[in-house]
N, C-alpha and C positions, 0 to 999 in steps of 0.2 A: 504494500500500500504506500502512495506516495505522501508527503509532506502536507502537499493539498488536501487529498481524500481524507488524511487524518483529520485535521482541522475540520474539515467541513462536517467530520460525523462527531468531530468532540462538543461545536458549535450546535449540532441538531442537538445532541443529547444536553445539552444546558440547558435550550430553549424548551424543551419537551420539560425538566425537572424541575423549572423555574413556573414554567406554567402553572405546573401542579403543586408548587409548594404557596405560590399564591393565589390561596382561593377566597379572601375575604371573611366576612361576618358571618356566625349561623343567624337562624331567626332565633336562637334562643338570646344569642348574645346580644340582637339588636332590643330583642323585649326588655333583656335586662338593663339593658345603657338606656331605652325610654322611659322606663319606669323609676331609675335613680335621676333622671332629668326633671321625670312631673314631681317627685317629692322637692326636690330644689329649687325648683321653681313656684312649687306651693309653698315652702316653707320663708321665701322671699317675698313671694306676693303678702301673705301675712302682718310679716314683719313691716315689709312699707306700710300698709292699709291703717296698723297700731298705732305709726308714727306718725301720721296724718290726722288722726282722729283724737293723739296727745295735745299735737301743736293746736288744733282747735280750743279743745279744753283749757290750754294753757290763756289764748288768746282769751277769752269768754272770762277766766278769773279775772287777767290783769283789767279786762275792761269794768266789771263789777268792784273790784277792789278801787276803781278811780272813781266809780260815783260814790261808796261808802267815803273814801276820803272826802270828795268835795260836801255829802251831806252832813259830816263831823267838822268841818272845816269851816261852813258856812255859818255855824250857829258859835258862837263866843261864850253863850252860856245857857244850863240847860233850861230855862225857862224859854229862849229860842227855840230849841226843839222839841218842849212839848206840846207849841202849835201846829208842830209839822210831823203828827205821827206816822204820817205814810207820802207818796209821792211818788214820780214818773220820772225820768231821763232818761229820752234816745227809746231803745230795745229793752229799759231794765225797768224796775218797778220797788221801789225800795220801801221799808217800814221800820218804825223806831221804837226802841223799846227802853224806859229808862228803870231805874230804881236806886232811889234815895239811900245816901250811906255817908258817914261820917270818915273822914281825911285825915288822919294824924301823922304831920312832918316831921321829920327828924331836925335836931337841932345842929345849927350850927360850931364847931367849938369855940369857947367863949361866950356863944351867944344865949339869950332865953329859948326857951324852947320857947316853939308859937305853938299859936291856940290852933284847936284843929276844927276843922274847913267844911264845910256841906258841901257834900258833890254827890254827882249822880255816875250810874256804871250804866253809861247807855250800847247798849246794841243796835249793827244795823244790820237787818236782813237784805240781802240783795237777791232778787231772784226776774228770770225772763218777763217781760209785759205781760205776753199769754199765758203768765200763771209757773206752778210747779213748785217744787220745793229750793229753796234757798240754794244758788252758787257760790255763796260768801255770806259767813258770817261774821263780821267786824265790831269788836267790842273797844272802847273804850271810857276817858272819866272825863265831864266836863265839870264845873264847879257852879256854885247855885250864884248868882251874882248878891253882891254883899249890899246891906241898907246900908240908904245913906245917912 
């Protein structure tokens, strides 16, 4: 056999062994690469869908938290806000809750102590216009305003 002849039958028999050593995916193995794809891609869609529905949440306190500020912010003292037990701004709908209580300051050093103060521990509830249970509930103290 000559130099050529060889070659040309070592060249078939490559092509012939190469053919057959690549033959691709079964369908077992394509099922199984689909089925690890839709869990990963369920398990992603999820995960964004959580994030999106936080970031709202988030969004809906800070806006509820900025009317409670402004309705504690508005009044200087609590006889102002018990004209204004309830109220509207924007999307929210707020209500005011107060209860009388007695203020004792610490003293300065050196100094007298001071007499202690009427104040009130008011609540605000914040919650959607169309109703529902409270987004925010914001508590603080205003002080009863002093005779004159």
């Amino acid at each position: 056999m000559t130099y050529k002849a060889r070659c040309s039958a070592l060249l078939s028999w490559r092509v012939t062994q190469g053919a057959r050593s690549i033959r691709g995916f079964s369908l077992l193995e394509a099922l199984v690469a689909m089925a690890i794809a839709a869990m990963a891609l369920g398990t992603l869609y999820r995960t964004v869908g959580q994030s999106s529905r936080n970031a709202v949440t988030v969004q809906e306190r800070v806006e509820a938290a900025m009317v409670a500020r402004s309705v504690l912010a508005g009044a200087l003292y609590a006889e102002e806000l018990a004209n204004q037990s309830d109220g509207k701004a924007g999307a929210w709908r707020w209500r005011v809750k107060m209860q009388p209580s007695v203020a004792q300051w610490g003293a300065s050093p050196g100094r007298p102590s001071p007499q202690p103060q009427a104040v009130a521990r008011v609540t605000v509830d914040v919650m959607r216009a169309d109703g529902g249970e409270p987004v925010l509930v914001w508590t603080g103290w205003k002080p009863y305003r002093a005779a004159p």
